[in-house]
C-alpha positions in Angstrom: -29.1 23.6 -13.1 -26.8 23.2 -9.8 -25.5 24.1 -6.9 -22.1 24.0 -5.9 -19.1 25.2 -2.5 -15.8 25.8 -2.8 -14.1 26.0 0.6 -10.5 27.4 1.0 -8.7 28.2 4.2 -8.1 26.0 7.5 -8.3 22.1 7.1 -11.2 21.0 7.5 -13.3 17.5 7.8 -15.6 17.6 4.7 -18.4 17.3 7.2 -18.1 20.3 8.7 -19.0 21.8 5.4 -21.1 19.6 3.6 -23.4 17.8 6.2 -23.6 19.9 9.3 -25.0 23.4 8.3 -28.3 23.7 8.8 -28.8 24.1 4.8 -25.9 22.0 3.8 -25.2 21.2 0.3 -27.1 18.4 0.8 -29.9 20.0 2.5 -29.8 21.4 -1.0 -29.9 18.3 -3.3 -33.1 18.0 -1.4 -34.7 21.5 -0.6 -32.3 24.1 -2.9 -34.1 27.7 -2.2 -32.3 29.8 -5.0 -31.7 27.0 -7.5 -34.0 26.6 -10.5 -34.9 23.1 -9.7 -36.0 22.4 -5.4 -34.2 19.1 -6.3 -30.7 18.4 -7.7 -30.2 14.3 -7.6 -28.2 14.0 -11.1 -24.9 13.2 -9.8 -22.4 14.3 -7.3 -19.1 15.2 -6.9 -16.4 16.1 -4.4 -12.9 17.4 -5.3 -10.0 17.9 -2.5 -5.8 18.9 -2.1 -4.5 16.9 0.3 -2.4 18.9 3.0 0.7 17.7 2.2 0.6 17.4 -1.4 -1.5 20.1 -4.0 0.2 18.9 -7.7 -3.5 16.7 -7.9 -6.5 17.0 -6.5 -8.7 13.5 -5.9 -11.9 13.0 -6.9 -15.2 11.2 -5.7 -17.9 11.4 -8.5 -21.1 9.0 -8.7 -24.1 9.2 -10.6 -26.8 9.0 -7.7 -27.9 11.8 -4.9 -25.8 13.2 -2.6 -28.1 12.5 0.2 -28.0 9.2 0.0 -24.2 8.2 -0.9 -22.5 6.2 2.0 -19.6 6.3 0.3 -19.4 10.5 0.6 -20.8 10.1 3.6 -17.8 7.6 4.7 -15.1 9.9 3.0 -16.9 13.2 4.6 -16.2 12.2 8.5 -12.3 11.3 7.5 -10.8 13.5 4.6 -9.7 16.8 6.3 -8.8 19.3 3.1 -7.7 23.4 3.3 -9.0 23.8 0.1 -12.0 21.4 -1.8 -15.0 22.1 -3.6 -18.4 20.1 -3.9 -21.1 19.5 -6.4 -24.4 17.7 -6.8 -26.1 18.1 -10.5 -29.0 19.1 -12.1 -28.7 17.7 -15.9 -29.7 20.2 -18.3 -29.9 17.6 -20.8 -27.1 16.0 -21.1 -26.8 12.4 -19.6 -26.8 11.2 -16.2 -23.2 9.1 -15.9 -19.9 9.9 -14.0 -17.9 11.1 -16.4 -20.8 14.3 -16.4 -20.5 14.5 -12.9 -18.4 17.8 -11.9 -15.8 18.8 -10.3 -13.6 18.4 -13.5 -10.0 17.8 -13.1 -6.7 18.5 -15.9 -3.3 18.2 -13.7 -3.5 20.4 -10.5 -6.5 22.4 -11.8 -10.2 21.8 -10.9 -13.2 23.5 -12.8 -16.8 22.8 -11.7 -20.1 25.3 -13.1 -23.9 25.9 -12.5 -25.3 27.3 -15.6 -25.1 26.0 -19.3 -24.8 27.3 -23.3 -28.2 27.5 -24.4 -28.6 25.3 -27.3 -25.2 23.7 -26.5 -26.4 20.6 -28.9 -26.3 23.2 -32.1 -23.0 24.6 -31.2 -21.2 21.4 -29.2 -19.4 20.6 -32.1 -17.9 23.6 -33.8 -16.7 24.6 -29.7 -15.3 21.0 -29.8 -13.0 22.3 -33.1 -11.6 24.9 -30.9 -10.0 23.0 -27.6 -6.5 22.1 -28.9 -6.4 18.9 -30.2 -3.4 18.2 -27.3 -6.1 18.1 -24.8 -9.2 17.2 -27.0 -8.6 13.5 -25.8 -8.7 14.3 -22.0 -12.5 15.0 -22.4 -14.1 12.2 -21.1 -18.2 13.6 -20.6 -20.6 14.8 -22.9 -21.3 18.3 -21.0 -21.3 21.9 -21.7 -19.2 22.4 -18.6 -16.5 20.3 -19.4 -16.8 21.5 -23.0 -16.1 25.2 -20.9 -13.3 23.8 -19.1 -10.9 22.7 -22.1 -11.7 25.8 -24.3 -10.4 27.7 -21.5 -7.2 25.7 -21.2 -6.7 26.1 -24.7 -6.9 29.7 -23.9 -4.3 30.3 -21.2 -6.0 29.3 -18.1 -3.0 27.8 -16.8 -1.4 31.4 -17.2 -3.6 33.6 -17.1 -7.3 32.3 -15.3 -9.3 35.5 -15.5 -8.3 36.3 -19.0 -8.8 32.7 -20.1 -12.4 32.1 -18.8 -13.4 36.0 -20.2 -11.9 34.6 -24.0 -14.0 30.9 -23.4 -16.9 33.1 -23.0 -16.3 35.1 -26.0 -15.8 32.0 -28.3 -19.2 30.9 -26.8 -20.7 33.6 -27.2 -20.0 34.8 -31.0 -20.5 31.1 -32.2 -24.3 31.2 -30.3 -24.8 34.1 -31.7 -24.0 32.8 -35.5 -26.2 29.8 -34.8 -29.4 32.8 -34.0 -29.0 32.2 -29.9 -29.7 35.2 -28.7 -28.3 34.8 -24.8 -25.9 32.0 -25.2 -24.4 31.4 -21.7 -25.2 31.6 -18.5 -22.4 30.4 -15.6 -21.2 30.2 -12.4 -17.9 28.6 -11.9 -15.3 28.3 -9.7 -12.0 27.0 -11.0 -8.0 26.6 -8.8 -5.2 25.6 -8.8 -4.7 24.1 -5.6 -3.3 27.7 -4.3 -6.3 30.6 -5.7 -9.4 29.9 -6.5 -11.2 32.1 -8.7 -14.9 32.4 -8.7 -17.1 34.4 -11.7 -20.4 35.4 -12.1 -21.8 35.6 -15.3 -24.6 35.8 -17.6 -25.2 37.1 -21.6 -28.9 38.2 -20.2 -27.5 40.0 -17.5 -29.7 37.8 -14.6 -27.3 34.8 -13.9 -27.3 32.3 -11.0 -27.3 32.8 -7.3 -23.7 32.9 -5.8 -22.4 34.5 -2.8 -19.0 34.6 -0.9 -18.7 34.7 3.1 -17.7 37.8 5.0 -14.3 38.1 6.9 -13.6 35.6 10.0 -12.5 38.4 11.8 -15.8 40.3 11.7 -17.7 37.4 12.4 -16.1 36.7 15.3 -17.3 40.0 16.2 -21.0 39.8 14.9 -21.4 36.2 16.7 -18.8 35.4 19.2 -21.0 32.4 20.1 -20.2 30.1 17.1 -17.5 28.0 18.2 -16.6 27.3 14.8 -15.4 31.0 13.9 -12.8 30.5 17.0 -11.4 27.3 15.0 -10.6 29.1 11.4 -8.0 31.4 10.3 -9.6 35.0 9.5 -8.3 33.6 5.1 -10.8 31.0 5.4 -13.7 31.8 2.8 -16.3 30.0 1.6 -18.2 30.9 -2.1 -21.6 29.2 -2.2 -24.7 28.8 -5.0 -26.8 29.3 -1.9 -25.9 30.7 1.7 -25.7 27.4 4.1 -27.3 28.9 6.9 -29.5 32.1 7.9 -26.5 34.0 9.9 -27.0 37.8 10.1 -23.9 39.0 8.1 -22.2 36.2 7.2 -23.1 35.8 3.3 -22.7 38.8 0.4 -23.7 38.7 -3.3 -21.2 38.4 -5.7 -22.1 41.3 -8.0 -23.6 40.4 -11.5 -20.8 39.8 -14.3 -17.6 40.1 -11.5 -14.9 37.5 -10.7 -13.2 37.0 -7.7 -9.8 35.5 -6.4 -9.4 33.6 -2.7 -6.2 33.9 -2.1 -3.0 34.0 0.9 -3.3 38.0 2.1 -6.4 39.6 0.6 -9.2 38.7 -1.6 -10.0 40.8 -4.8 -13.1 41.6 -7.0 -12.8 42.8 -10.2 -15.8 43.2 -12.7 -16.2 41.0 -15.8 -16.1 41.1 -19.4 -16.0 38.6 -22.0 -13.3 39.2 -24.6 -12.4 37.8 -28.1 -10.2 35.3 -28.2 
């Protein structure tokens, strides 16, 4: 599988986020604790707004490890982003180029996942049949996620995010289930427009992947008024994480099992989540 950050809130340097934890996402591509590989060296990927401009993200994608990429590391001590999210990839099968590599990008909207559809090889084609053929062209990988990604486009993401992913999940669901897979999907993803960013939780067995979003600023100030980065943020700033970046009394929650929440200018929210027919 993965593991995978999305960071909204106060501009930031990449760095702070990805390199100088003490179990950084790429502490992780090395030594992941939750994940179900310890390494994850498939592939990379960082996606960021700029400050001044949100209508497209940019992207940096390459096929080798994350611990090892000068160019991230180059990009990481100069690109300062309010809102970005980050990537490094366990293949579950399918192959091991940049086009596989998340985060996926369509206009002003960014998608990245840890999970897969089980037997995605049996069912790749007739899910294929159901992204509208408008947008069947702008698929450039070979990978269940991205496969995720356009179905839920096709189903109103752009208008609707919540309801969209929830009738994806149906379509992959009922057309496992007619090919005799008996838990089809399995996901974490995080998916924005540039604005709110929307994170779900989510698994037919019931047991899906690690993910967990950061408590308030404002009450961490007050748990550790030591940390000299807590004085820097804005009490909005959130992070959502596949695994917690460092062991801080307080600072990390559990997203609940099939639930979906929304970062966003004011208050956050956390609904609980259902698939639905599309």
């Amino acid at each position: 599988m993965c593991r995978w950050l999305a960071y909204s809130g106060t501009p930031l340097l990449l760095d702070t986020i990805l390199y100088k934890p003490a179990h950084s996402l790429i502490d992780q591509s090395l030594h992941s604790r939750l994940g179900v590989e310890t390494t994850n060296g498939d592939g990379f990927g960082v996606g960021w707004y700029a400050q001044e401009k949100i209508d497209t993200p940019a992207l940096l994608r390459d096929v080798g490890p994350a611990w090892n990429n000068r160019n991230l590391r180059e990009i990481a001590d100069h690109v300062r982003s309010p809102l970005f999210f980050a990537h490094i990839r366990a293949s579950t099968g399918t192959a091991v180029q940049q086009s596989n590599c998340h985060p996926f990008r369509h206009g002003r909207w960014m998608w990245m996942h840890n999970g897969g559809i089980t037997a995605f090889h049996l069912t790749r084609r007739e899910l294929a049949l159901r992204v509208d053929p408008a947008l069947y062209s702008d698929i450039e990988g070979t990978t269940d996620s991205e496969t995720m990604f356009y179905l839920a486009i096709t189903l109103g993401l752009e208008q609707d995010p919540p309801g969209a992913v929830a009738r994806m999940v149906g379509v992959v669901e009922r057309i496992g289930r007619d090919h005799g897979v008996e838990f089809p999907l399995q996901m974490t993803i995080a998916v924005t427009d540039g604005e709110r960013l929307w994170t779900f939780r989510y698994s037919t067995q019931g047991a899906s992947r690690s993910l967990f979003f950061s408590t308030r600023v404002d009450t961490l100030r007050q748990l550790h008024p030591d940390i000299a980065f807590l004085r820097e943020v804005s009490d909005d700033t959130r992070l959502i994480v596949s695994e917690p970046l460092a062991d801080l009394p307080g600072a990390w929650n559990e997203i609940p099992e099939s639930s979906y929440g929304v970062v966003q200018a004011g208050s956050d929210e956390l609904y609980p989540f259902t698939p639905q027919p599309a």
